[in-house]
DRENRO-794033 format. One line per field, with one value per atom (N, C-alpha, C, O): x, y, z. Coordinates in nm, 2 decimals. Layout:
N
x c(X	...)
y c(Y	...)
z c(Z	...)
//
This chain:
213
x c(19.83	19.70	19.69	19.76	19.64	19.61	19.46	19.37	19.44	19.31	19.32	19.41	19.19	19.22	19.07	18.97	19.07	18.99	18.97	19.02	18.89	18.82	18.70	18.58	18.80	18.72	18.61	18.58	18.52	18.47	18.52	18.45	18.71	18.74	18.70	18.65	18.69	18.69	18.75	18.85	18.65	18.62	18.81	18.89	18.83	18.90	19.04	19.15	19.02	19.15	19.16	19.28	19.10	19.09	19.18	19.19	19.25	19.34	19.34	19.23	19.40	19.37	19.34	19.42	19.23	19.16	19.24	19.27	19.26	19.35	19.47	19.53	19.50	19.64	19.66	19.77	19.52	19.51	19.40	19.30	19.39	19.35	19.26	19.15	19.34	19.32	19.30	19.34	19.25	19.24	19.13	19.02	19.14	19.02	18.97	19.05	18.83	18.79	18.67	18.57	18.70	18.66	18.55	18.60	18.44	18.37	18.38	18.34	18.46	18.46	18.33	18.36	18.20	18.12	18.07	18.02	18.09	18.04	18.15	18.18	18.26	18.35	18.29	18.33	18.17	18.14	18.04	18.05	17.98	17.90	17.98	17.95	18.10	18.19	18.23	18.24	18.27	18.29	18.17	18.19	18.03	17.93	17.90	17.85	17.98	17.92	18.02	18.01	18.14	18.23	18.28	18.37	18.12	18.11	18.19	18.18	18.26	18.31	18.24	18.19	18.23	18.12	18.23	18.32	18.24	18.32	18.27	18.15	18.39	18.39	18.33	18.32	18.30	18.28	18.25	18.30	18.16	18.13	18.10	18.04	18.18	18.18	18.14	18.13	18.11	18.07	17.95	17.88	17.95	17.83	17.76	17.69	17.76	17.73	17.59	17.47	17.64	17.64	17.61	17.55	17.74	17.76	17.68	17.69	17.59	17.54	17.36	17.31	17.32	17.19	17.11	17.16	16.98	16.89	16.88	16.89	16.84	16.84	16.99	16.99	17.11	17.28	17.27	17.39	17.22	17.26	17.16	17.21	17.02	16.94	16.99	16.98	17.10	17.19	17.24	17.17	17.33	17.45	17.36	17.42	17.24	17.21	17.13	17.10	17.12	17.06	17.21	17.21	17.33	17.40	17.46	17.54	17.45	17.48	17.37	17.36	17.29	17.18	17.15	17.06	17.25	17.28	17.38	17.40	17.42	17.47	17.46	17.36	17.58	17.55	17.59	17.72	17.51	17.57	17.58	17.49	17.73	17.73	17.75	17.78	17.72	17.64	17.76	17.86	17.72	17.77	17.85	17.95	17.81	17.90	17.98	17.92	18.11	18.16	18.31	18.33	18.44	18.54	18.62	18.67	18.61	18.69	18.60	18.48	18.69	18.67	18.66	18.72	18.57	18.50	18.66	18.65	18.76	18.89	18.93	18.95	18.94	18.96	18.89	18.94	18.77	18.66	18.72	18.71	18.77	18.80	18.93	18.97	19.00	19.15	19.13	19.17	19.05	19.02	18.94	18.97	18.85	18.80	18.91	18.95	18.93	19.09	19.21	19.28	19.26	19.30	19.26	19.33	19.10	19.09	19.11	19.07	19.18	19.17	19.38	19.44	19.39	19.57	19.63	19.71	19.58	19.66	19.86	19.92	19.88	19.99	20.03	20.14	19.93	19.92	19.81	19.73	19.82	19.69	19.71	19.83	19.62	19.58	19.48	19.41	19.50	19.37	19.36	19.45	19.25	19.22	19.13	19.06	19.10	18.97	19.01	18.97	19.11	19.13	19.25	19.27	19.30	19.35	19.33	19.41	19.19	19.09	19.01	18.98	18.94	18.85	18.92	19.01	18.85	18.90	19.04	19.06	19.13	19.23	19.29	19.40	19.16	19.15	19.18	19.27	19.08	19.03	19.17	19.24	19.22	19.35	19.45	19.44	19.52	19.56	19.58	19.67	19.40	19.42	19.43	19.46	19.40	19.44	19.59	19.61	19.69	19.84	19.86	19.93	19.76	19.82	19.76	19.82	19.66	19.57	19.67	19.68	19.74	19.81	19.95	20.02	19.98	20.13	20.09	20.18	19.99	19.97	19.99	20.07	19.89	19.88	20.01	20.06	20.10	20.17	20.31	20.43	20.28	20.35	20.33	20.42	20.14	20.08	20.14	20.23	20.11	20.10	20.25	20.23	20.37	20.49	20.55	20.65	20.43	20.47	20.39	20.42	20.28	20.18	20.24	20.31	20.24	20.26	20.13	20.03	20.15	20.04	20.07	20.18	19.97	20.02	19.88	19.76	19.92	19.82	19.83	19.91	19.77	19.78	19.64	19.52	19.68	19.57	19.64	19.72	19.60	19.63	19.77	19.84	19.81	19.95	20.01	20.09	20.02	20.15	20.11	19.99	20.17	20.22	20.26	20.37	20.23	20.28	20.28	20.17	20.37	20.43	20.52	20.64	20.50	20.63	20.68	20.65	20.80	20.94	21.01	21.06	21.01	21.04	21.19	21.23	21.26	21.43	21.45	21.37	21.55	21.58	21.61	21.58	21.66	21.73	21.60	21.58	21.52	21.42	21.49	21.54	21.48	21.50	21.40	21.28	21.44	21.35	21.39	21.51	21.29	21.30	21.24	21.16	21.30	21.21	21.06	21.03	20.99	20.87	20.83	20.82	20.80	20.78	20.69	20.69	20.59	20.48	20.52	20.44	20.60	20.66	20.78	20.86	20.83	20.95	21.06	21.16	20.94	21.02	20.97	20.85	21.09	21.08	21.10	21.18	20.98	21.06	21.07	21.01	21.13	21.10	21.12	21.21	21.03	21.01	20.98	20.89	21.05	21.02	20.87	20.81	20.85	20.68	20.68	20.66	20.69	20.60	20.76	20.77	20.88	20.98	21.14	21.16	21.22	21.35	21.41	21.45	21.42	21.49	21.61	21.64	21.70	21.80	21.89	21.85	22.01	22.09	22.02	22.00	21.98	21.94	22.01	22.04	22.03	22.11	22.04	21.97	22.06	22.02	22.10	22.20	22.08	22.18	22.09	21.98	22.14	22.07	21.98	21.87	22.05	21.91	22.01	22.13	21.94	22.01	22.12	22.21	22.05	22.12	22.10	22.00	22.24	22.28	22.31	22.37	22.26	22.26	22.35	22.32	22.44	22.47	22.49	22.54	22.39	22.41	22.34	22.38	22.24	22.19	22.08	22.04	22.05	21.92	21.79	21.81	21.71	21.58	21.52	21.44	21.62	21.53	21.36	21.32	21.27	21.14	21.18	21.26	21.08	21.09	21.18	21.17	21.26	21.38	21.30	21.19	21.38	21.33	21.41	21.38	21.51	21.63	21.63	21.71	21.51	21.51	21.39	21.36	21.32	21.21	21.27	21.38	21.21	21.21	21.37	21.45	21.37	21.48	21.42	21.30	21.52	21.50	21.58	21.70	21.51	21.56	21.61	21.53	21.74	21.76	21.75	21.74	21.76	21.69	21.66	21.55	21.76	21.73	21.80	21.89	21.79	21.84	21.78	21.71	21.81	21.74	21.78	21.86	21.70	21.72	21.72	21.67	21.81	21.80	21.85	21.92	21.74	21.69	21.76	21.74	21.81	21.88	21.78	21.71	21.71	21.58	21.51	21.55	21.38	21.21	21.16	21.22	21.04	21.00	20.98	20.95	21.00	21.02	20.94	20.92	20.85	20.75	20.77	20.75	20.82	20.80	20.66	20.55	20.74	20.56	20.68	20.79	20.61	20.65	20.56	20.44	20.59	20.52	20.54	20.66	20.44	20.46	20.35	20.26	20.43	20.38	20.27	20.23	20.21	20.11	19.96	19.85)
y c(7.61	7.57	7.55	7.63	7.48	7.41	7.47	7.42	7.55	7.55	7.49	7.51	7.38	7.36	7.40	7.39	7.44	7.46	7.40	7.44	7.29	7.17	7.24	7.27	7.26	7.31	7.22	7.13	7.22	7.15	7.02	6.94	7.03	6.93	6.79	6.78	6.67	6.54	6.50	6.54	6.41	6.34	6.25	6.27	6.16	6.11	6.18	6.12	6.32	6.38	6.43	6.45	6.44	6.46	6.40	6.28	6.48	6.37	6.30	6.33	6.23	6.16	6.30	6.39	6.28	6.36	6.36	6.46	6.24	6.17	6.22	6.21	6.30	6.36	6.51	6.58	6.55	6.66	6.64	6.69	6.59	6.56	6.68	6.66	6.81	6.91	7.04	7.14	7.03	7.11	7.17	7.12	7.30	7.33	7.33	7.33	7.33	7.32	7.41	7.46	7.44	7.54	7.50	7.47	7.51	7.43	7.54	7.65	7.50	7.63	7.58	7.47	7.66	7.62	7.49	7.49	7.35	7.22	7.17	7.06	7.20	7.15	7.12	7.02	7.21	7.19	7.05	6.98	7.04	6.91	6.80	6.69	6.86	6.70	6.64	6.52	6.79	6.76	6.69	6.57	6.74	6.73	6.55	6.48	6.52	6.38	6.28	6.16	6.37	6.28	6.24	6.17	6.34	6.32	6.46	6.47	6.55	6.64	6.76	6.80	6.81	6.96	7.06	7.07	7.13	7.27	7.38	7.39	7.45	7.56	7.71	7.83	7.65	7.79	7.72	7.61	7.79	7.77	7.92	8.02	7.91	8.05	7.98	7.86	8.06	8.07	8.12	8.18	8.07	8.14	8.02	8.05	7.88	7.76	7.73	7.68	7.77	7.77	7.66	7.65	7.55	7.41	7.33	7.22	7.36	7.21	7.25	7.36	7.09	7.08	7.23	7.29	7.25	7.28	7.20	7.24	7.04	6.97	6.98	7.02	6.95	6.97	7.05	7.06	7.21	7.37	7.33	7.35	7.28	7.26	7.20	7.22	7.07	7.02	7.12	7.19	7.19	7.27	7.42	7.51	7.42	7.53	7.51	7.60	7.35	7.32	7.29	7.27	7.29	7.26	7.44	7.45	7.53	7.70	7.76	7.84	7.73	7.81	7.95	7.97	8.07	8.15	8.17	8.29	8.13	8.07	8.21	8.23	8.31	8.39	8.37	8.37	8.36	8.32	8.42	8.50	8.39	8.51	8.50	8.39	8.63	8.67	8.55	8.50	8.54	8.41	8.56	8.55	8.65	8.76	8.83	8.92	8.84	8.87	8.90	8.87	8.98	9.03	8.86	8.77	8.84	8.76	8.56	8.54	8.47	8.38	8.28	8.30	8.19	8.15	8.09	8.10	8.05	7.99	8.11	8.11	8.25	8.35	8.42	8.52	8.36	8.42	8.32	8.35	8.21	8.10	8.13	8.09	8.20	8.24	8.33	8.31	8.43	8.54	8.51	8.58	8.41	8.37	8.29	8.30	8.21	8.10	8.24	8.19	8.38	8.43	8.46	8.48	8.49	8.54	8.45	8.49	8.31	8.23	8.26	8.22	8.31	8.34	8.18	8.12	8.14	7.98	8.01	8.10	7.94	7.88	7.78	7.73	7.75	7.69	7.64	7.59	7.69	7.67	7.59	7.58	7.51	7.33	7.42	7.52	7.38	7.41	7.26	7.21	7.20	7.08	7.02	6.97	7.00	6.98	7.11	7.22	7.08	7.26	7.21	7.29	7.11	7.06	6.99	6.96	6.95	6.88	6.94	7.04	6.92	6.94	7.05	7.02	7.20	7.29	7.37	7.43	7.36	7.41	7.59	7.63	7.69	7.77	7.79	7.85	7.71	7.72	7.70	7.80	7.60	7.52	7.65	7.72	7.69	7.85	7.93	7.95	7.98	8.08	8.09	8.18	7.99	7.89	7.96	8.03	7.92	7.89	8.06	8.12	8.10	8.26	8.33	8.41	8.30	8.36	8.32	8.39	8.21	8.16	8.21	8.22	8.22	8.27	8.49	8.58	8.50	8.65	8.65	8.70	8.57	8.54	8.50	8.56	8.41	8.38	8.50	8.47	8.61	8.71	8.79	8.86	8.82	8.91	8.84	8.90	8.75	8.67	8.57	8.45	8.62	8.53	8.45	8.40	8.47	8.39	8.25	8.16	8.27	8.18	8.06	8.11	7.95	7.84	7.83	7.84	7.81	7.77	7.66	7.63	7.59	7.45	7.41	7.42	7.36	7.30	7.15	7.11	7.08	6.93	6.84	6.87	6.71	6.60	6.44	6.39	6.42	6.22	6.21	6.12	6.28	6.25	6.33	6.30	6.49	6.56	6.70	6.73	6.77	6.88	6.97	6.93	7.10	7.19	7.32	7.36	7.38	7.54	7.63	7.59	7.71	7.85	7.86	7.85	7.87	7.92	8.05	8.07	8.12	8.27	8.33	8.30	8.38	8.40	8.36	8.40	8.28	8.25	8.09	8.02	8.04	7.93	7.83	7.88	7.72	7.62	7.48	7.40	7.47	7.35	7.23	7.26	7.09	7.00	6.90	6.87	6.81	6.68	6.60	6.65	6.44	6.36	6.28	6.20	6.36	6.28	6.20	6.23	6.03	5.89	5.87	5.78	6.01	6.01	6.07	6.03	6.13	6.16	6.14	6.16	6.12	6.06	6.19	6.25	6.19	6.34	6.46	6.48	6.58	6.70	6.76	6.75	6.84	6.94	7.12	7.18	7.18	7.30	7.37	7.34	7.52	7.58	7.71	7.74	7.81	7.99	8.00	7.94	8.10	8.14	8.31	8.38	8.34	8.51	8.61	8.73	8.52	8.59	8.49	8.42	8.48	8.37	8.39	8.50	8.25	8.24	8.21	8.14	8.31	8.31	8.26	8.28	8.21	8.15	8.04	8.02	7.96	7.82	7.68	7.61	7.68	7.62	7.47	7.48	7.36	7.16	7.16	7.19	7.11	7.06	6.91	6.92	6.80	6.66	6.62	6.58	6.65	6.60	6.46	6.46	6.38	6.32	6.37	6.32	6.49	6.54	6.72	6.80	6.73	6.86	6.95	6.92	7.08	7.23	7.35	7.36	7.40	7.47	7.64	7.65	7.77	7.89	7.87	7.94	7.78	7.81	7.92	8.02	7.90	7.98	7.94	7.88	7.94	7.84	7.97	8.05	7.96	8.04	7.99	7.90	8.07	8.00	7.91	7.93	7.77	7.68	7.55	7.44	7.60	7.49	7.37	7.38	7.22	7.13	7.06	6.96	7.11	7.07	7.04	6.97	7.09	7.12	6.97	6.96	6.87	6.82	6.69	6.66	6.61	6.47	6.45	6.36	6.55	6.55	6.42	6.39	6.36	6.32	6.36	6.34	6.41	6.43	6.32	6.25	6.32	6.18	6.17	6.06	6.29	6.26	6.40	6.46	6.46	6.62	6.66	6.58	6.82	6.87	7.05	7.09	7.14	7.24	7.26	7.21	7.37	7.50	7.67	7.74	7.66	7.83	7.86	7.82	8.01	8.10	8.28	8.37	8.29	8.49	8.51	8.51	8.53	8.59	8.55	8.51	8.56	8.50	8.40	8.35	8.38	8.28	8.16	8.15	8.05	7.89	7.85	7.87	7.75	7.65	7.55	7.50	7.44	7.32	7.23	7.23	7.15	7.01	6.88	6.87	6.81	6.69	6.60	6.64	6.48	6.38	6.28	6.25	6.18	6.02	5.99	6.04	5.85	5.78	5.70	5.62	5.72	5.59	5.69	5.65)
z c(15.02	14.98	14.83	14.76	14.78	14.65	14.57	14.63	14.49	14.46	14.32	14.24	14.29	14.14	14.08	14.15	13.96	13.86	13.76	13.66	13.78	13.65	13.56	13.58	13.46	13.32	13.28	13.36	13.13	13.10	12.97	12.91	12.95	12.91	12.91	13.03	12.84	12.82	13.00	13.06	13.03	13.17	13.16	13.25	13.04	13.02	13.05	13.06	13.05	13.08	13.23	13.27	13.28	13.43	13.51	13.52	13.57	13.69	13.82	13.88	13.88	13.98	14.10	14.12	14.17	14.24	14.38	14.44	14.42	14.54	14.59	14.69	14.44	14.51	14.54	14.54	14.57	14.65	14.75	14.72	14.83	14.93	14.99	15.04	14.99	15.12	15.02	15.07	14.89	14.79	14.79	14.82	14.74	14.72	14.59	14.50	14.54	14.46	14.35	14.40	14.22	14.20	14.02	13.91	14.05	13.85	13.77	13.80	13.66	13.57	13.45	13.39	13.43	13.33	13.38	13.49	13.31	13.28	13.34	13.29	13.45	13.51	13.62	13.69	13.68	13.78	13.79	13.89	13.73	13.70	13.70	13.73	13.65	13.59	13.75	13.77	13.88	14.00	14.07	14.08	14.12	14.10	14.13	14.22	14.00	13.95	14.04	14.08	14.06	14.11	14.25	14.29	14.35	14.41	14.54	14.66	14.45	14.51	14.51	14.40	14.61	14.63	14.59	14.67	14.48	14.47	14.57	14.61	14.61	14.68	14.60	14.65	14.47	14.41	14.27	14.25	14.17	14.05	13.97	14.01	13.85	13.78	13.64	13.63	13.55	13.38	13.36	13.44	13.24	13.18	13.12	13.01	13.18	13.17	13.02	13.03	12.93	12.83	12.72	12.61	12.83	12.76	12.83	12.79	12.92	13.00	12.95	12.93	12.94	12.92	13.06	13.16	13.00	13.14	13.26	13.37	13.20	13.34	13.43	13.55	13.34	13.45	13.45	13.49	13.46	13.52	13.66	13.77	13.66	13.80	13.87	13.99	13.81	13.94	13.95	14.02	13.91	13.92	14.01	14.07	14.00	14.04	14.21	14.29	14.22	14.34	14.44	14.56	14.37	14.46	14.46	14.55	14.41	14.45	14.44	14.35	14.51	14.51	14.46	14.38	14.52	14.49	14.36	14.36	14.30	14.14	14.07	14.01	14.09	13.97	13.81	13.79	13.70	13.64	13.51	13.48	13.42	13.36	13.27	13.23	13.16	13.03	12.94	12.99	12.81	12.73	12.64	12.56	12.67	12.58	12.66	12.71	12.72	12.77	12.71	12.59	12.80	12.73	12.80	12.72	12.94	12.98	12.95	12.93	12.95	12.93	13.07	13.18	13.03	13.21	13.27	13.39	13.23	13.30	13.35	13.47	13.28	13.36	13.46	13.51	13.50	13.56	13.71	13.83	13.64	13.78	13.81	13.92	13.74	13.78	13.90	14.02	13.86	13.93	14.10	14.20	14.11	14.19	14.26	14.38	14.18	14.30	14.35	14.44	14.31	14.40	14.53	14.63	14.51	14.58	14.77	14.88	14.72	14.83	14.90	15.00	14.81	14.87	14.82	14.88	14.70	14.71	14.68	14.61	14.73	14.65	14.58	14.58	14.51	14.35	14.35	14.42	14.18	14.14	14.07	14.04	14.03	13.93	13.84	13.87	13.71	13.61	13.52	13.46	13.52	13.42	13.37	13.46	13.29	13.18	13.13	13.16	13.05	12.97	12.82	12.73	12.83	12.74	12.62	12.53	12.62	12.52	12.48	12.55	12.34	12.31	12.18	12.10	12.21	12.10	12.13	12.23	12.02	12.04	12.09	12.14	12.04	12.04	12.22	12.28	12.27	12.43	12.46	12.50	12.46	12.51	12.48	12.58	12.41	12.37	12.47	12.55	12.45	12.58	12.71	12.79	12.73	12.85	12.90	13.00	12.79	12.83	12.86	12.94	12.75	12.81	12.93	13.01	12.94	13.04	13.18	13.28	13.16	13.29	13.26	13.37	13.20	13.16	13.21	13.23	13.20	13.22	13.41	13.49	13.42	13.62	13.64	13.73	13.57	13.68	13.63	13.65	13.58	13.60	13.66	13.71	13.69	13.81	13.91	13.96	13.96	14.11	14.12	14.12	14.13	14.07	14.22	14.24	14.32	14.42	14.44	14.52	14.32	14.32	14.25	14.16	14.25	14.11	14.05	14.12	13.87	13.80	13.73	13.67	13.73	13.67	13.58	13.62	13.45	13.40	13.38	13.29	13.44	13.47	13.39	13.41	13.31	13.31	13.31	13.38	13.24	13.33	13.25	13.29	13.17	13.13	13.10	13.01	13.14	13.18	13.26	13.25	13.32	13.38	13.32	13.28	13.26	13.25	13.33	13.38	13.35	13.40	13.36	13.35	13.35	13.34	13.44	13.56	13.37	13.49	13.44	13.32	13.54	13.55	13.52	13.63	13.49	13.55	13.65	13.73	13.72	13.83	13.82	13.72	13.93	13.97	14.01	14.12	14.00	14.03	14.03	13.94	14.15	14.20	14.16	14.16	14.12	14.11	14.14	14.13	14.17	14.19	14.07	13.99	14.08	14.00	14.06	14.15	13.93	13.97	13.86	13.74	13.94	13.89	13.78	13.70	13.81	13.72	13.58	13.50	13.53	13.46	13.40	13.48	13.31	13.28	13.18	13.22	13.02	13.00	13.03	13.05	13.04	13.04	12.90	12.81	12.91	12.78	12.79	12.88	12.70	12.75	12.66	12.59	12.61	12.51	12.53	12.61	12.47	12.51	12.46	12.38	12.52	12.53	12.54	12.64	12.44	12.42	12.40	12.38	12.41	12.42	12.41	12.51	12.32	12.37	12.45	12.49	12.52	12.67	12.61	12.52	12.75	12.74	12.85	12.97	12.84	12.97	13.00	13.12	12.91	13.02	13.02	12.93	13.19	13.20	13.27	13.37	13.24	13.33	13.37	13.32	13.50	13.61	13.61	13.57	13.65	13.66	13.62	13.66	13.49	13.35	13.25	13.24	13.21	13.16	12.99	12.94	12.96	12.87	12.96	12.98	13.00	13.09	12.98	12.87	13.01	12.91	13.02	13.14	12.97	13.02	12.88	12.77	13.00	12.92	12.76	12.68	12.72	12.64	12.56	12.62	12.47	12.40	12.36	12.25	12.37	12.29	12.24	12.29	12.09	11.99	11.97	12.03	11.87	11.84	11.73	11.65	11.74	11.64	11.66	11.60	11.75	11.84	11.87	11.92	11.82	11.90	11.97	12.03	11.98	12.07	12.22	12.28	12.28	12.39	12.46	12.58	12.36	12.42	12.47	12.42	12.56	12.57	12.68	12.66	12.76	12.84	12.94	12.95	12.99	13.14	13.30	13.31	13.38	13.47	13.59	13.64	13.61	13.68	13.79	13.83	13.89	14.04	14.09	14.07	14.15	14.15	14.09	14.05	14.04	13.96	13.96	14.06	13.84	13.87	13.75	13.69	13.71	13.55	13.65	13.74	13.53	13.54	13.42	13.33	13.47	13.31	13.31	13.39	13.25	13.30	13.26	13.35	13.13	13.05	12.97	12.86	13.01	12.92	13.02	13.10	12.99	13.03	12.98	12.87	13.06	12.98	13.04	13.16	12.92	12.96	12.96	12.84	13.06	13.12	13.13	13.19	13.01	13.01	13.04	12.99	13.15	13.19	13.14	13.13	13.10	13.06	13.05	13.05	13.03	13.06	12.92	12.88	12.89	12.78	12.80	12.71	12.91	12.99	12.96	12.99)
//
């Protein structure tokens, strides 16, 4: 099961909706409106909707009637309010987007709040996705991949700790047993050439795929 959570990022960054078909759907804040408009009924709306006019909270409030909506002073941040609500569906992977744009601070905590989950929940995938790239953490262990069209480079960067032992198998520039100290740029703009996999002995590595389009 797929649940995704559309933040209140730039409409322009939004991804093709089409390629989740059977997904569920989740408005975080002024994400939900952005769903709303696009003709998709979310399964659920969380924040402290803050950012939307009075008139877009009465849409947003005639389509959840029941709408709890929460304090603008809070410890947790509304993407984490939607983290917490998409477990509670058992997915196996979660989408987050409209979360990339706008203020950088937001975009930040983003990466950690999801880098925290997908150490709670390490059976779940977390992915942060918009119209031109994919990002996720990959754990210790061996990940298999394929190439996907939509994407062309890979790159990959330690996060909260240096990874260690990483090894490309069917990458156009193959790594075997390396290190991605902090500050490294050695590691970006790979291409993967059909299947292939990474493996990590230790830390976590963040994988952003991306396309120039």
């Amino acid at each position: 099961m797929n649940v995704i959570l559309i933040a209140g990022g730039p409409a322009v960054e939004l991804p093709d909706f089409s390629l989740f078909p059977n997904a569920l759907y989740i408005g975080v804040d002024s994400g939900t409106l952005a769903l709303l408009e696009k003709g998709i009924q979310p399964d659920a709306a969380v924040g402290d909707f803050d950012s939307v006019t009075t008139e877009d909270y009465d849409k947003i409030r005639s389509a959840f009637p029941d709408l709890a909506r929460s304090p603008s002073e809070k410890d947790q941040s509304d993407t984490e309010l939607g983290l917490e609500r998409a477990m509670t569906y058992h997915p196996e992977q979660v989408i987050l987007a409209g979360v990339t744009g706008g203020r950088l601070d937001h975009y930040m905590s983003v990466l950690h709040i999801m880098y925290h989950y997908q150490q709670k929940f390490p059976k779940t995938r977390f992915l942060i996705i918009n119209n031109q790239n994919q990002i996720r953490f990959l754990s210790p262990g061996i990940h298999e991949l394929e190439k996907d069209t939509r994407y062309r480079y890979v790159s990959f960067y330690p996060f909260a700790e240096e990874v260690q032992g990483l090894t490309l198998s069917g990458f156009k520039y193959p790594v075997t047993n390396e290190n991605l100290p902090f500050g490294t740029t050695r590691f970006v703009s790979n291409e993967l050439v059909g299947r292939g996999s990474v493996e990590i002995n230790c830390g976590y590595c963040l994988m952003v795929e991306s396309s120039d389009a």
